[in-house]
VEXVOZA-143880 format. One line per 10 residues: their letters; for each residue x negated, y, z negated of N, C-alpha, C. Coordinates in steps of 0.05 Angstrom, whole numbers, plus 5000, padded with zeros to 4 digits. Example, Ala and Ser with C-alpha at 12.3 -4.5 7.8 and 13.67 -1.06 7.14 Angstrom:
as) 4736 4886 4844 4754 4910 4844 4736 4934 4844  4743 4955 4858 4727 4979 4857 4742 5001 4843
This chain:
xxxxxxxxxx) 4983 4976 5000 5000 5000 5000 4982 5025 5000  4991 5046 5014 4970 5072 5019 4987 5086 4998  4960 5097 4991 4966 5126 4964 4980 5146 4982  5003 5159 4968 5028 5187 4976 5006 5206 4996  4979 5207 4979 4968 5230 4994 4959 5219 5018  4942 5204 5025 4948 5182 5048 4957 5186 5063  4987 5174 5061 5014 5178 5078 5022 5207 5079  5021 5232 5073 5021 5249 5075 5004 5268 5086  4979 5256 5092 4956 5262 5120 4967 5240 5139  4969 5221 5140 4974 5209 5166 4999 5214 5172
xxxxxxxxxx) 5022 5229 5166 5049 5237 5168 5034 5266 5183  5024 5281 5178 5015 5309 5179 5006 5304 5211  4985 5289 5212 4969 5283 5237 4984 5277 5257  5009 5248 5256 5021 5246 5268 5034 5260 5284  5049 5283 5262 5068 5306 5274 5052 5322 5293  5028 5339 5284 5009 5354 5288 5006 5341 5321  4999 5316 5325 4987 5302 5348 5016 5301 5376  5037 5296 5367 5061 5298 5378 5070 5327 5378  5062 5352 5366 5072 5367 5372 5054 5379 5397  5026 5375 5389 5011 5380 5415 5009 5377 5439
xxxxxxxxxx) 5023 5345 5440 5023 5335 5465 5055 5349 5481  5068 5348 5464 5097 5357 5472 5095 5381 5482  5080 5399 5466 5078 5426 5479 5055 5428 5497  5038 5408 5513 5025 5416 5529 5038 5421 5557  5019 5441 5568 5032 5458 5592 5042 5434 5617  5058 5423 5622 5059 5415 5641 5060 5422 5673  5046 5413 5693 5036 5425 5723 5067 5427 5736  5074 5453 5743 5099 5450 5763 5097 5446 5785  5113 5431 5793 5111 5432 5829 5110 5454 5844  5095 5459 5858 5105 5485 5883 5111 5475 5902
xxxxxxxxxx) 5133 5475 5926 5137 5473 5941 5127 5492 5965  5115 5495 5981 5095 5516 5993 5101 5511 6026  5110 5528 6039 5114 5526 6074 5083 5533 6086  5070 5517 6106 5056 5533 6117 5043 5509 6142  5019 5514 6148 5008 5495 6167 4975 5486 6167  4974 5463 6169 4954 5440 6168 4930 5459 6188  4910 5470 6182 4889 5486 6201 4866 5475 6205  4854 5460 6175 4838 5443 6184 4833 5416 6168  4818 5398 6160 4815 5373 6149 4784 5373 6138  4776 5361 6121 4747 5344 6121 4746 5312 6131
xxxxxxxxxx) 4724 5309 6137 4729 5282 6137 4717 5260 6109  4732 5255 6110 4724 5223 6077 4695 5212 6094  4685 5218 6083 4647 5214 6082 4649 5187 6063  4660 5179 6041 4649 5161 6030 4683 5141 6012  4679 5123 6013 4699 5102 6003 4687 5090 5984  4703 5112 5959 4703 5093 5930 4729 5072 5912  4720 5057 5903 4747 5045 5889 4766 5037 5910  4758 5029 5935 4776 5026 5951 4793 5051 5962  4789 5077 5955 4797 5100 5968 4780 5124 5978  4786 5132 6009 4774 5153 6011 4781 5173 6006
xxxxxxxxxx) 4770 5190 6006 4780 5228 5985 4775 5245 6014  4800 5260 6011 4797 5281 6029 4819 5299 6020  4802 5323 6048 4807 5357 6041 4829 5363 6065  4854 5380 6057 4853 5396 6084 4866 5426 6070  4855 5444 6089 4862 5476 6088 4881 5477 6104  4911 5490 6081 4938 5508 6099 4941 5529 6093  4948 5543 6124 4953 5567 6123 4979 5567 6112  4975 5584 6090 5004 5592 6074 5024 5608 6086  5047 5607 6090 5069 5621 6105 5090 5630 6080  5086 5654 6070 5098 5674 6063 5112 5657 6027
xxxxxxxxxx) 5097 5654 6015 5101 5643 5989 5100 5661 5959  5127 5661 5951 5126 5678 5924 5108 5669 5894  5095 5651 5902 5079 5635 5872 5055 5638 5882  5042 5632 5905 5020 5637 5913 5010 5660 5928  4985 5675 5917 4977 5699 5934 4955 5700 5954  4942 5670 5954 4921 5666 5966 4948 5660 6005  4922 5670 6027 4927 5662 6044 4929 5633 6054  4910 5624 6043 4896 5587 6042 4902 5580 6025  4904 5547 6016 4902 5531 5994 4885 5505 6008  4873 5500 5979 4860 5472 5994 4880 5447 5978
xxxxxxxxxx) 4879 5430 6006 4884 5409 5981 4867 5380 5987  4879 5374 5960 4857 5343 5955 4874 5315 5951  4871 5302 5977 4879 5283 5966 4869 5250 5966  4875 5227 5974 4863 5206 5982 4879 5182 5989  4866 5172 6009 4878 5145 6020 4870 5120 6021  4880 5097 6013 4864 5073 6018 4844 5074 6050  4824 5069 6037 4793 5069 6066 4797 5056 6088  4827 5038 6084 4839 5026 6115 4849 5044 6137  4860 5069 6116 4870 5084 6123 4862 5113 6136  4876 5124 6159 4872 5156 6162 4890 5170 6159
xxxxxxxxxx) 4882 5198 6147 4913 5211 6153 4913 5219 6185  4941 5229 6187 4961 5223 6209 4962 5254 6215  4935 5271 6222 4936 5290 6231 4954 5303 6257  4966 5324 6263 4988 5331 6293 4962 5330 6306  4974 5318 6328 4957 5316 6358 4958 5345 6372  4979 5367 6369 4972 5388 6387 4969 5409 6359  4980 5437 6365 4980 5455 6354 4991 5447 6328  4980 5451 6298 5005 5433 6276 5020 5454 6272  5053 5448 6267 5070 5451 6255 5077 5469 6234  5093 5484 6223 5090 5492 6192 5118 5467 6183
xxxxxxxxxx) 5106 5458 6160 5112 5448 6144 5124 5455 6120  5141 5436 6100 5136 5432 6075 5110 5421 6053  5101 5432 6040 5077 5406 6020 5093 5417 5994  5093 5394 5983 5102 5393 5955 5066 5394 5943  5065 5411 5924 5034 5414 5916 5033 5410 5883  5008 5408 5868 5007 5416 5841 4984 5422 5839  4982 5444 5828 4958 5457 5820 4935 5442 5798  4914 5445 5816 4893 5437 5803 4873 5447 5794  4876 5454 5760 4875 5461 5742 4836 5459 5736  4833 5427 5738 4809 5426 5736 4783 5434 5747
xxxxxxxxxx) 4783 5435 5775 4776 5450 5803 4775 5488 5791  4746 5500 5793 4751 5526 5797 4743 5538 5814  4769 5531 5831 4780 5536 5865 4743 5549 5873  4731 5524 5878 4702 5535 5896 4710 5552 5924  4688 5560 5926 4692 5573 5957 4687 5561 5978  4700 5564 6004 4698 5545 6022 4678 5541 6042  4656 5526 6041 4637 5523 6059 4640 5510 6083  4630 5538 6105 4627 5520 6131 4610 5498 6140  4585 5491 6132 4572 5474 6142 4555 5456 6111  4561 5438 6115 4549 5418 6080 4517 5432 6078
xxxxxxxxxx) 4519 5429 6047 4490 5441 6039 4462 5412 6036  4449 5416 6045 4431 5393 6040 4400 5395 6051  4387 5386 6038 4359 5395 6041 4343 5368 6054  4323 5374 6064 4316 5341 6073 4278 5344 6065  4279 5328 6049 4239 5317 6043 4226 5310 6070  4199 5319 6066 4189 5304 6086 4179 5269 6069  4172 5259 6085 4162 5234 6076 4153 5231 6047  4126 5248 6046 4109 5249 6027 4124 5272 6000  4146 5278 6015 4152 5298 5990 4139 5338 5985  4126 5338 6000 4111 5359 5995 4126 5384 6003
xxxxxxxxxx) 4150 5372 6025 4155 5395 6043 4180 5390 6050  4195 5418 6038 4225 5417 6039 4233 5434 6066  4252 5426 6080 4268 5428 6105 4295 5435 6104  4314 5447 6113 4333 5459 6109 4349 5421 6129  4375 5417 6130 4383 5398 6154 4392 5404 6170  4402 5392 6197 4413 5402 6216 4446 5409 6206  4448 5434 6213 4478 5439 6206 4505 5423 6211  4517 5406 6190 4543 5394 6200 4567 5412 6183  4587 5416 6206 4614 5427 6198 4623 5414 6181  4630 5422 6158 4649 5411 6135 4682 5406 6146
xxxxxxxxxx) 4685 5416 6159 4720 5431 6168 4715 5429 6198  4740 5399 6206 4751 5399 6237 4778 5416 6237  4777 5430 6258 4789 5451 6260 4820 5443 6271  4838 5447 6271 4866 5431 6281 4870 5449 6305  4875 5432 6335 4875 5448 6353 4898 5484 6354  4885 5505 6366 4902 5532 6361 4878 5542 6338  4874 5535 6328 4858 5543 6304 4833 5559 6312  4827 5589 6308 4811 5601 6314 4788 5607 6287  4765 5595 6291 4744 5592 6276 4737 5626 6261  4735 5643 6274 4729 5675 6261 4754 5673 6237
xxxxxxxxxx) 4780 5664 6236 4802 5660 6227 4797 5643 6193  4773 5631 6194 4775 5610 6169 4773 5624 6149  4771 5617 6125 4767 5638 6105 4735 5622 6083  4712 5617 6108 4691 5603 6102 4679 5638 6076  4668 5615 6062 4654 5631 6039 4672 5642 6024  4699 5648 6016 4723 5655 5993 4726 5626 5984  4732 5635 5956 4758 5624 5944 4775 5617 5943  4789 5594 5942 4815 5585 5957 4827 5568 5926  4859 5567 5936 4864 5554 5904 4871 5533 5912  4856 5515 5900 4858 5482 5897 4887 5473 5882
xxxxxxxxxx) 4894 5452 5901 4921 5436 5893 4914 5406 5901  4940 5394 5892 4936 5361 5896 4978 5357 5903  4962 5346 5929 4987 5340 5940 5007 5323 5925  5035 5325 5924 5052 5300 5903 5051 5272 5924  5056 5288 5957 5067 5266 5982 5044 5244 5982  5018 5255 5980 5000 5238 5977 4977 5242 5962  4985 5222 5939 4971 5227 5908 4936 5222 5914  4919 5231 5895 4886 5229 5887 4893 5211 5869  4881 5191 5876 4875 5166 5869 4840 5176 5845  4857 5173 5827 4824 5167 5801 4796 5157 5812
xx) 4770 5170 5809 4744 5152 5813 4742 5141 5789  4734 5119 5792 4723 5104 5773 4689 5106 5758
């Protein structure tokens, strides 16, 4: 049998722990109109899923003030997403803000340095585009080097790394 005072810290904690969780902020959905501009491509398959990016142009939204949003999501590595073949569309995305992410800025070409053999001597690499462009899509138009606010799609969830 536990001593009153005891049970009156683990009564305390309990509440304390449930009231915390109850009142934590939960992520609202935004629902957001706009259009698919460009993609990354899934470079690497973990856990059985690849992770990927794409930037939409936002179409006239009262919650968001950014022009762009990125979002993040992932697919089993069998899989691709099902980019529009011509000009894309404006859409719906059901989104949720991602909180953890502080919304980096968007780079046009991956950063990476390359050794020579022996190590002595660092080399810049040959430039690869981060961002395939969705046809219509005018490159001066990107919003390379800003800030963009990071979301996670609901339609197609980020799958956890392990």
């Amino acid at each position: 049998m536990l001593a009153p005072s005891t049970r009156r810290a683990m009564l305390l904690a309990f509440v304390c722990t449930s009231v915390l969780a109850l009142s934590a902020r939960k992520p609202k959905t935004e629902i957001v109109s706009g259009r698919i501009v460009a993609h990354d491509q899934a470079l690497t398959c973990l856990n059985g899923n690849g992770y990927w990016s794409m930037l939409i142009e936002v179409q006239q939204s009262k919650t968001i003030k950014s022009k762009f949003v990125r979002v993040d999501f992932s697919l089993p590595c069998s899989e691709d997403p099902k980019w529009p073949a011509g000009e894309p569309p404006v859409q719906q995305f059901r989104l949720l803000r991602d909180d953890e992410l502080r919304d980096p800025a968007v780079k046009e070409f991956m950063e990476c340095i390359e050794k020579s053999p022996d190590g002595s001597s660092r080399k810049p690499c040959p430039q690869m585009r981060v961002w395939k462009l969705m046809p219509g899509v005018e490159l001066d138009k990107m919003p390379f080097g800003q800030r963009v606010p990071c979301y996670r799609s609901l339609d197609l969830p980020l799958a956890p790394v392990l």
